[in-house]
FIDOSE-725528 format. One record per residue (C-alpha): residue number from 1; residue in three letters; chain; x, y, z. Coordinates in nm, 2 decimals, padded with zeros to 4 digits. Example, Ala and Ser with C-alpha at 12.3 -4.5 7.8 and 13.67 -1.06 7.14 Angstrom:
BEGIN
<1 Ala A <01.23 -00.45 00.78>>
<2 Ser A <01.37 -00.11 00.71>>
//
This chain:
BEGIN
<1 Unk A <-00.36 -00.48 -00.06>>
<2 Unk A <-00.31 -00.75 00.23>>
<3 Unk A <00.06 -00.92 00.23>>
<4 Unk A <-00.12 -01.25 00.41>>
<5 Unk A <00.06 -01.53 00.18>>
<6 Unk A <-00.08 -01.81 00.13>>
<7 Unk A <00.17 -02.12 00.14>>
<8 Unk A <-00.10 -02.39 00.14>>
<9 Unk A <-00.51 -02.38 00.09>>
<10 Unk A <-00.57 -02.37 00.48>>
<11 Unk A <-00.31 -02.15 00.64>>
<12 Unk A <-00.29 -01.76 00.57>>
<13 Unk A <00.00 -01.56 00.70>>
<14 Unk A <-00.08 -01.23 00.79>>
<15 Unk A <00.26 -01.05 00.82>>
<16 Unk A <00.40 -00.89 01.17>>
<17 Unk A <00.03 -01.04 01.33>>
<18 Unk A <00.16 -01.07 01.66>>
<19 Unk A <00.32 -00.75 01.67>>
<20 Unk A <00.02 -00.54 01.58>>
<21 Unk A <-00.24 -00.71 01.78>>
<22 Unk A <00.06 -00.58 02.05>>
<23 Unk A <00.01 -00.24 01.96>>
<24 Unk A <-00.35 -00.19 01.90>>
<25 Unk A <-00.41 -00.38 02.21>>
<26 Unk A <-00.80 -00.47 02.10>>
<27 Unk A <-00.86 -00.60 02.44>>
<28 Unk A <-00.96 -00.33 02.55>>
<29 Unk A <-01.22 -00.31 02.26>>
<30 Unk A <-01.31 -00.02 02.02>>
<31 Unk A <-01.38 00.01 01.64>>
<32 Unk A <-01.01 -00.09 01.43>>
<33 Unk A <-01.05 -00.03 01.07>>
<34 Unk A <-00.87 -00.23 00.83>>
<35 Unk A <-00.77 -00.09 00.55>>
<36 Unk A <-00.64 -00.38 00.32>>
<37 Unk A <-00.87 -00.64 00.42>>
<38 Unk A <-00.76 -00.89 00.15>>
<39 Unk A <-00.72 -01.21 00.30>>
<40 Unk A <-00.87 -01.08 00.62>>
<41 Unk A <-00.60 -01.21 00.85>>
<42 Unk A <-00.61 -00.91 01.09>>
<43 Unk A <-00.94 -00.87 01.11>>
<44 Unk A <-01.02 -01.22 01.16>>
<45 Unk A <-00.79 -01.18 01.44>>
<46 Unk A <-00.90 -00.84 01.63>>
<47 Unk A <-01.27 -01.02 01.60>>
<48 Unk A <-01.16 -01.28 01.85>>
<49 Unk A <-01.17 -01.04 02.14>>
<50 Unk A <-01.51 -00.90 02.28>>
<51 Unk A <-01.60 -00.55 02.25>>
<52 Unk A <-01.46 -00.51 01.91>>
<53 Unk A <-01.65 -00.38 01.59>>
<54 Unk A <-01.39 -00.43 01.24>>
<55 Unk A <-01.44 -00.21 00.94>>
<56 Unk A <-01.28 -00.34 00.68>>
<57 Unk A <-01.19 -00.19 00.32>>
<58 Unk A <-01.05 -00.32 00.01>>
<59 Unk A <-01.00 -00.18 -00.37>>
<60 Unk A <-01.04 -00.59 -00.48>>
<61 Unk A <-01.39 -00.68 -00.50>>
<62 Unk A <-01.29 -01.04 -00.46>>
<63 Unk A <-01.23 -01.00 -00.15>>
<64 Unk A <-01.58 -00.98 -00.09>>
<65 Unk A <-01.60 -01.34 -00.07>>
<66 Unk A <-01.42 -01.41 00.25>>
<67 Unk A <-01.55 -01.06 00.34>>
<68 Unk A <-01.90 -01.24 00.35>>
<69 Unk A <-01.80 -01.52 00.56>>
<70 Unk A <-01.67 -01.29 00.84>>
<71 Unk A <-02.02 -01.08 00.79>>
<72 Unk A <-02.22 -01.44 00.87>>
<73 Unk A <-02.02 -01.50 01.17>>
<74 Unk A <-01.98 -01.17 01.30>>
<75 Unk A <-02.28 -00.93 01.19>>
<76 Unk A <-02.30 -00.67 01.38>>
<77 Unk A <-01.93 -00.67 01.46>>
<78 Unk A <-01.82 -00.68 01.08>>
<79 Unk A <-01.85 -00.41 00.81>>
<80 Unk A <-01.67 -00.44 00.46>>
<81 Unk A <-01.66 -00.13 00.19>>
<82 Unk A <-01.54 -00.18 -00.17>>
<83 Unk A <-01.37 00.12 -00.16>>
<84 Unk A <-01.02 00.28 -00.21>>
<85 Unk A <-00.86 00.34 00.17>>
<86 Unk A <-00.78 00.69 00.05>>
<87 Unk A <-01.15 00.75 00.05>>
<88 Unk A <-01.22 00.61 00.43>>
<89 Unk A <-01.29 00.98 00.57>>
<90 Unk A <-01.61 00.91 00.34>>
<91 Unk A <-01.74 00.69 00.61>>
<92 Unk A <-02.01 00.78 00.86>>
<93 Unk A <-01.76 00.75 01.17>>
<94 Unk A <-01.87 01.04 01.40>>
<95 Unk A <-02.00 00.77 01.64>>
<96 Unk A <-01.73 00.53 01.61>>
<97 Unk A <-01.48 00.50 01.87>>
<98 Unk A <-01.22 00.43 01.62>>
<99 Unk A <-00.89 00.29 01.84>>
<100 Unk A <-00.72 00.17 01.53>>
<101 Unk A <-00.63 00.21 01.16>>
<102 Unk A <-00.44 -00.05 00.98>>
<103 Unk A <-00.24 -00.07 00.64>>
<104 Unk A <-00.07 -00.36 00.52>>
<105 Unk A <00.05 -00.23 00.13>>
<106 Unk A <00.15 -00.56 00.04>>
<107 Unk A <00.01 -00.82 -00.27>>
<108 Unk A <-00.13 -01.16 -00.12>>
<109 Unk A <-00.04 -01.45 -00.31>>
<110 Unk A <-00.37 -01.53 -00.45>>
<111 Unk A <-00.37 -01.15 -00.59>>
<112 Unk A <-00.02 -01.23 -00.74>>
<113 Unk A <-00.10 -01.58 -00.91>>
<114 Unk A <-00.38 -01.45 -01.01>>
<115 Unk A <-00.40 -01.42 -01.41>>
<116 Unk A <-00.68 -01.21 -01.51>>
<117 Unk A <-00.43 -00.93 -01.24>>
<118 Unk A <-00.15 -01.03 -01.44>>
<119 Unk A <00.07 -00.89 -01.14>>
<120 Unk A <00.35 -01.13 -01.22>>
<121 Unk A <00.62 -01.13 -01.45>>
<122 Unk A <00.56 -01.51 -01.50>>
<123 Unk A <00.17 -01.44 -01.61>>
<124 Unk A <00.08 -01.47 -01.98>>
<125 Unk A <-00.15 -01.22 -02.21>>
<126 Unk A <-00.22 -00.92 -02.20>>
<127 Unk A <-00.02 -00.67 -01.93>>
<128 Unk A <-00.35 -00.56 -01.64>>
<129 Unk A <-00.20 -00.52 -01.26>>
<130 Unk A <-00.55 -00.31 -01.23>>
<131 Unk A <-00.66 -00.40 -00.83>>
<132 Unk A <-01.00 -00.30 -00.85>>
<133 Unk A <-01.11 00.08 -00.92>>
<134 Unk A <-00.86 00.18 -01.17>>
<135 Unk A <-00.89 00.39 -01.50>>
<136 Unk A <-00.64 00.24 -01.69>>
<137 Unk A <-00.42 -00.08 -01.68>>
<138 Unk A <-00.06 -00.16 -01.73>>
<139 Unk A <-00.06 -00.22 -02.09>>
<140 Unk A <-00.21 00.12 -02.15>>
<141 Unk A <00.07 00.26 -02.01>>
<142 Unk A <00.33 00.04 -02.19>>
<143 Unk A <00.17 00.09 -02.58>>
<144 Unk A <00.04 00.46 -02.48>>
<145 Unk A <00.28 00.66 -02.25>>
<146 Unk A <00.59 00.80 -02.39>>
<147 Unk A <00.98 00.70 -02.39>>
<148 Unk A <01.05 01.00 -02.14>>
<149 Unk A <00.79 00.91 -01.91>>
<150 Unk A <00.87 00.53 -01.92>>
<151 Unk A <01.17 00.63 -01.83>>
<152 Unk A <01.09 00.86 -01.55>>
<153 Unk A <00.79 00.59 -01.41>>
<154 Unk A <01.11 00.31 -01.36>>
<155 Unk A <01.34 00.49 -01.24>>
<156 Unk A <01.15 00.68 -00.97>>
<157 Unk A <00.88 00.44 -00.90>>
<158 Unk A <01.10 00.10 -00.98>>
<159 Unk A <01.45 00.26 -00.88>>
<160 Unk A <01.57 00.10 -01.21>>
<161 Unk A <01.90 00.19 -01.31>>
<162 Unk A <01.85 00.07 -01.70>>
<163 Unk A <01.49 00.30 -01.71>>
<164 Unk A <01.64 00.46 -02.00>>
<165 Unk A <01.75 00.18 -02.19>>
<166 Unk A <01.38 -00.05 -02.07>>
<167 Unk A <01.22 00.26 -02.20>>
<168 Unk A <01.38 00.30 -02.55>>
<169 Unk A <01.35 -00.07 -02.64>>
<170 Unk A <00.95 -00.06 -02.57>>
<171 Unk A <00.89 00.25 -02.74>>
<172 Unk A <01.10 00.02 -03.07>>
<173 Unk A <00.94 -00.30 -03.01>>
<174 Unk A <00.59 -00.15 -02.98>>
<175 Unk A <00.61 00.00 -03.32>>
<176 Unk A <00.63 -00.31 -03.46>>
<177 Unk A <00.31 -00.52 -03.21>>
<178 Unk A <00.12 -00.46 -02.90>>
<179 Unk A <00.34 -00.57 -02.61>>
<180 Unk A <00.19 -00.77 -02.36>>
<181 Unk A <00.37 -00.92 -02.06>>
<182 Unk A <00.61 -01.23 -02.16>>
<183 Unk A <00.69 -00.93 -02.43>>
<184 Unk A <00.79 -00.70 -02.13>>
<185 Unk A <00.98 -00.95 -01.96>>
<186 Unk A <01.23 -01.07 -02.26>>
<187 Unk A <01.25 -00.70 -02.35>>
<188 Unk A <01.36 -00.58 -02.02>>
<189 Unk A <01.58 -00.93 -01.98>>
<190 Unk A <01.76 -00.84 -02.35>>
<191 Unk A <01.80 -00.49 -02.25>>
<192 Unk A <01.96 -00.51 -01.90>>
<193 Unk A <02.30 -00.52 -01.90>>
<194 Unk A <02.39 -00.63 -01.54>>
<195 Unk A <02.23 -00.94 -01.43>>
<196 Unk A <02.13 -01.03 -01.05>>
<197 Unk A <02.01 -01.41 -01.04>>
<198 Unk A <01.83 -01.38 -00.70>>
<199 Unk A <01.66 -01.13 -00.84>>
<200 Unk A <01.38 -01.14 -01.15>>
<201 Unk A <01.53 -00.87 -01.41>>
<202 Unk A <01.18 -00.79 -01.42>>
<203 Unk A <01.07 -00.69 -01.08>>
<204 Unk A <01.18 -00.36 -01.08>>
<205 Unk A <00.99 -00.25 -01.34>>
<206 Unk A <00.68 -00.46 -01.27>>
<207 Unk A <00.67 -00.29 -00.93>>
<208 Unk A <00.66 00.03 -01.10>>
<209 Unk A <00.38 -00.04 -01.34>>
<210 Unk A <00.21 -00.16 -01.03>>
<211 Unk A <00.22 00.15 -00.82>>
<212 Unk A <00.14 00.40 -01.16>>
<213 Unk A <-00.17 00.16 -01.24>>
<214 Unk A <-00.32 00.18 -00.89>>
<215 Unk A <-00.20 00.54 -00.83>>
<216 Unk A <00.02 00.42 -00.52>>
<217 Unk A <00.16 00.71 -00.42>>
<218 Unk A <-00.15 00.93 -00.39>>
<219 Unk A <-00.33 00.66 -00.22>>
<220 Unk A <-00.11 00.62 00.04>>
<221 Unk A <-00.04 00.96 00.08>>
<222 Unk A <-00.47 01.07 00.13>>
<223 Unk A <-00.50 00.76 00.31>>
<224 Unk A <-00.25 00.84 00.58>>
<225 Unk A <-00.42 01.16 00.57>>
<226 Unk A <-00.74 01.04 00.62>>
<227 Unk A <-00.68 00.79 00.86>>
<228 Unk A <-00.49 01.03 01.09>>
<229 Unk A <-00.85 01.24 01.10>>
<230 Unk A <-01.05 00.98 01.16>>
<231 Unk A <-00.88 00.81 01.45>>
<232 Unk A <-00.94 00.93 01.85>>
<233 Unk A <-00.74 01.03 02.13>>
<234 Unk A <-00.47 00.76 02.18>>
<235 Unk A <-00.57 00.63 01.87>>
<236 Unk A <-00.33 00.41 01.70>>
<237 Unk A <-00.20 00.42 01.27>>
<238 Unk A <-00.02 00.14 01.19>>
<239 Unk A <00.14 00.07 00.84>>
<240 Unk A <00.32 -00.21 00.73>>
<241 Unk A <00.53 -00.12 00.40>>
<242 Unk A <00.74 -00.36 00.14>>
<243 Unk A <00.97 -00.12 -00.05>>
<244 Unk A <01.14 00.22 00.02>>
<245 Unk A <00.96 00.43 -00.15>>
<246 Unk A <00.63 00.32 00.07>>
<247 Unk A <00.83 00.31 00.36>>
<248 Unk A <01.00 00.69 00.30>>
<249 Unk A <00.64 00.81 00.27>>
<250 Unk A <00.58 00.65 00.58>>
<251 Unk A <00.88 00.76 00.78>>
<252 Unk A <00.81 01.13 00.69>>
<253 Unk A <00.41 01.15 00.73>>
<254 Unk A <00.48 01.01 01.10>>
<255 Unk A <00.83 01.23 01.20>>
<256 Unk A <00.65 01.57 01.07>>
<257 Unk A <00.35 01.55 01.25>>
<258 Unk A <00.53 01.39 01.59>>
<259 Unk A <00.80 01.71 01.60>>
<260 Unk A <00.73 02.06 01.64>>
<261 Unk A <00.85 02.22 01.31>>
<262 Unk A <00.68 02.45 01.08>>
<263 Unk A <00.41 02.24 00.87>>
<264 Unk A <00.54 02.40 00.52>>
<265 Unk A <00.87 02.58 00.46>>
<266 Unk A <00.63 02.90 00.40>>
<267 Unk A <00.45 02.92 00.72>>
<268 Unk A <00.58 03.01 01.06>>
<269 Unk A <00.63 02.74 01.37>>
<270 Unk A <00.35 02.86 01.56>>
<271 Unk A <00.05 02.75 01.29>>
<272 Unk A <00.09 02.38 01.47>>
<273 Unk A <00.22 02.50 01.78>>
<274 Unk A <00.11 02.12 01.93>>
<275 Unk A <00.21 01.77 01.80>>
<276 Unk A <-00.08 01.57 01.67>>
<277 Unk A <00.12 01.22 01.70>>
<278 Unk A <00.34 01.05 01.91>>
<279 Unk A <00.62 00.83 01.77>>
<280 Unk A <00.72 00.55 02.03>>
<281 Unk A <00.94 00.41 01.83>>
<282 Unk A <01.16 00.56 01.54>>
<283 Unk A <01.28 00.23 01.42>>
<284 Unk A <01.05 00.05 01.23>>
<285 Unk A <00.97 -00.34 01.29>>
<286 Unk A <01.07 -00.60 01.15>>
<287 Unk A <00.94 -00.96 01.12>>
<288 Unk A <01.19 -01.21 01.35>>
<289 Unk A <01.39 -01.51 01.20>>
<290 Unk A <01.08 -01.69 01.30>>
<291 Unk A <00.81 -01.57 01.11>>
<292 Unk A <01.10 -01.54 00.82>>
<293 Unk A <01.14 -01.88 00.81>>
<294 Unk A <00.76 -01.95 00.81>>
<295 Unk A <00.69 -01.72 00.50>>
<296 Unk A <01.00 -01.63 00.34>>
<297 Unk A <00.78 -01.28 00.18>>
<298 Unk A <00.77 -01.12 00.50>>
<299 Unk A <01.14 -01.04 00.48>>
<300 Unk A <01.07 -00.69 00.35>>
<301 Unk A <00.84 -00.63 00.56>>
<302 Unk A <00.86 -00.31 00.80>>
<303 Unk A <00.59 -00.18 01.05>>
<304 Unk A <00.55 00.17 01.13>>
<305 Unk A <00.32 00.30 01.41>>
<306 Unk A <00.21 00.61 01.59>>
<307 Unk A <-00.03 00.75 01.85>>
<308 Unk A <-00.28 00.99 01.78>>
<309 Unk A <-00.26 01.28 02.10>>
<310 Unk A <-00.50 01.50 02.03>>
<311 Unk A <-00.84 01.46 01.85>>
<312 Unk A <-00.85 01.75 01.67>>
<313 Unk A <-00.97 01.64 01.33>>
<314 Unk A <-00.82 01.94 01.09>>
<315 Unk A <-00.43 01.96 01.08>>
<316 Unk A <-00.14 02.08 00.82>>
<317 Unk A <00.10 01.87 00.65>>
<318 Unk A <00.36 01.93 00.38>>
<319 Unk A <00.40 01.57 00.26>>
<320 Unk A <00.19 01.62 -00.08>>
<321 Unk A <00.46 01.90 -00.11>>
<322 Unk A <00.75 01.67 00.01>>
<323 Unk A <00.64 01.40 -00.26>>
<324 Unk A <00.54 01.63 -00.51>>
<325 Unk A <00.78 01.48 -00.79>>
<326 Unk A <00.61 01.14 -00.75>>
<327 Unk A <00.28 01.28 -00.74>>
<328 Unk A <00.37 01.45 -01.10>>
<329 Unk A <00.49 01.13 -01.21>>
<330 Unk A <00.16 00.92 -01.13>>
<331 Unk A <-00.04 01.22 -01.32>>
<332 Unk A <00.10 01.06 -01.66>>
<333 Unk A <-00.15 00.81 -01.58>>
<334 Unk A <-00.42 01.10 -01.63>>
<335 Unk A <-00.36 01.14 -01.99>>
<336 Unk A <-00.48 00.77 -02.07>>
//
């Protein structure tokens, strides 16, 4: 799930570029792992300097395409996985000196005008936002799943205030036809009381079929996780999130394994008696006016980072337990 947007057919914008190369500092060579290859703007970019091995993974299988061109050019630098990232401890890494694990949880905009993804509120048809991998699609949830948990999946995973109201008019108009996405839209558009014109009426809940679909919250949840094992000594994981909920996953995962505190509220201090990361910064990044002005999506944008101090591979966290109620919410998906 690469943010690079796409403003013309040549040039790709991979968001907060400059600042990352910055951090991972791939000069000094190593194995980086990318975990949202999409587009491939950062790992076209690490590849320039010597010394430096990518492996890249992405959920879309078309991005197997550009995936191919890097493999030509760079073959026994460049290593692409259709998988999930939540699955990257599933990779033969004991001989990789991995310096650095990226996310970038953004949509690209080839993935967004896309049709057959049906990501957009301004597609046609039937209702998908199914990334590659998935069980189930968005219209399964919207003809199958019921009012309560409509409501429940916009409010928490949309922050909708008119969940409730969304919810009740599917459930009505569904009982009459299958509902399929310019359906979605002029329900949600009729239903919503208070209208904001710079923003879509629809993007809210859109967003939160998106992360129930591809199981969002778990992913990036098991793939901080994961990443955090796999990475060495001064290591570096760097995420770069587009919405709160992402980014107060984020923010947690990084502050409770950087402090000494108890791991759960049931177990005593000294279980974890070292931190495993170090936070540099407890600000997150932001793109400058610059690169705002150059590709007006970035705006959102916010990069997290932290240093792995210790290469111990097994550690505790309580963030499936901090997130818990998401993680309940995402399992209506299981009944489909």
């Amino acid at each position: 799930m690469d943010a690079t947007i796409v403003l013309d057919e040549q040039k790709h914008y991979p968001v907060l570029l400059k600042e990352i190369i910055s951090i991972i500092s791939p000069q000094y060579g190593g194995t980086f792992i990318d975990c949202t290859f999409g587009q491939g703007g950062y790992s076209k970019k690490i590849l320039e300097f010597e010394n430096t091995k990518i492996i890249a993974l992405d959920r879309d299988i078309e991005s197997e395409v550009i995936a191919n061109q890097l493999k030509n050019k760079f073959e026994d630098r460049f290593l692409f996985k259709n998988i999930k990232f939540s699955q990257l401890n599933n990779l033969k890494l004991k001989n990789e000196n991995v310096k650095g694990v990226i996310f970038d949880l953004g949509y690209s905009y080839v993935q967004i005008k896309d049709p057959k993804k049906g990501l957009s509120f301004e597609s046609k048809g039937n209702l998908n936002m199914q990334m590659g991998l998935n069980n189930y699609s968005a219209e399964d949830v919207i003809n199958k799943l019921d009012e309560k948990e409509l409501d429940k999946i916009f409010k928490f995973f949309g922050e909708e205030r008119e969940s409730k109201f969304i919810a009740r008019n599917i459930i009505k108009e569904r009982s009459k036809k299958k509902i399929d996405t310019q359906t979605l839209v002029e329900i949600i558009d009729k239903t919503k009381r208070k209208k904001n014109f710079k923003v879509h009426s629809a993007t809210k809940v859109f967003q939160a079929l998106r992360i129930l679909v591809n199981r969002e919250i778990s992913e990036l949840i098991f793939g901080l996780i994961n990443a955090t094992k796999v990475l060495k000594k001064d290591g570096v994981l760097a995420v770069v999130t587009f919405h709160s909920l992402e980014d107060k996953i984020v923010k947690y995962f990084f502050k409770s394994l950087s402090e000494k505190k108890s791991i759960s509220r049931y177990a005593p201090i000294t279980e974890q008696p070292e931190t495993l990361l170090k936070l540099n910064e407890k600000k997150a990044i932001t793109p400058s006016d610059e690169e705002i002005s150059e590709n007006l999506p970035s705006r959102s944008a916010k990069l997290r980072y932290v240093i792995k101090k210790n290469d111990f591979y097994d550690f505790k966290t309580d963030v499936l337990e901090q997130f818990s109620n998401l993680i309940e919410i995402e399992n209506f998906g299981n009944k489909l």
